[in-house]
N, C-alpha and C positions, 0 to 999 in steps of 0.2 A: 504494500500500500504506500502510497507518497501521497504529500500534505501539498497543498498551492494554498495560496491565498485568494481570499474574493475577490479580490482587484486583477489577478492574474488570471481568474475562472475567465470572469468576462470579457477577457483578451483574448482568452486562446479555449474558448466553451466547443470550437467544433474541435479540437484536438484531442480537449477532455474526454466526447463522447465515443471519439476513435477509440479510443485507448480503452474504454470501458469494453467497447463493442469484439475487443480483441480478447478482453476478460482480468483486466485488469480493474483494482477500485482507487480509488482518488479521494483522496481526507481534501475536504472545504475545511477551512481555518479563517478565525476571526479573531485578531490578537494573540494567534499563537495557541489557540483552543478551538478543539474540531465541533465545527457545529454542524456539517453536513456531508454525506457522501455519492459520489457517483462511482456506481458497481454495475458487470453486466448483470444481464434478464439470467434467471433462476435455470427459466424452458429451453430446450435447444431449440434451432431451427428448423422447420422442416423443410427438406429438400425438394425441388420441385419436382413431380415428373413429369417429363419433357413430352415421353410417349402419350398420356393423357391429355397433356395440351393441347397437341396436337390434332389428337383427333376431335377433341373439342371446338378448336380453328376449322378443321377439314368439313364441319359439317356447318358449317355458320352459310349462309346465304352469302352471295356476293353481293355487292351495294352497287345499283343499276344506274345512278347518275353521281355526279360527281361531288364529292364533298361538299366544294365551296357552293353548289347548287341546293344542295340539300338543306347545310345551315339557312342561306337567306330564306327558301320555305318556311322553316319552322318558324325562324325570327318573323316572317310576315304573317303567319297563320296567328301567332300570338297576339300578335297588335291589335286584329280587329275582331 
């Protein structure tokens, strides 16, 4: 575990969360007294399966007109 200070949390807070997420914890100190921690999640990850997605993707409909057509539809159908 290592100690930072609060002033240096909120300097370098995305570095903090790294290092937790790697499984590492981090003592918050305020005047040299831990008042707070950042530690990884307890749950491991689940790993995605790719084979499931997939087929999940493979069966989706294809989208018949074009994106940027679609949005202004919907934004226009909303208006009125």
């Amino acid at each position: 575990m290592s100690g930072v200070t609060i002033a240096e949390a909120k300097a370098h807070l995305s570095e903090l969360v790294e290092r937790a997420a790697r499984g590492a914890t981090v003592r918050l100190t305020r005047r040299g007294k831990v008042i707070a921690k950042i530690a990884p999640l307890e749950e491991p990850r689940k790993p995605v399966d790719v084979a499931a997605l997939r087929a999940l993707t493979d069966r989706m409909p294809l989208q018949t007109e074009p994106s940027s057509e679609f949005v202004r539809r919907m934004r226009n159908e909303d208006r009125y």
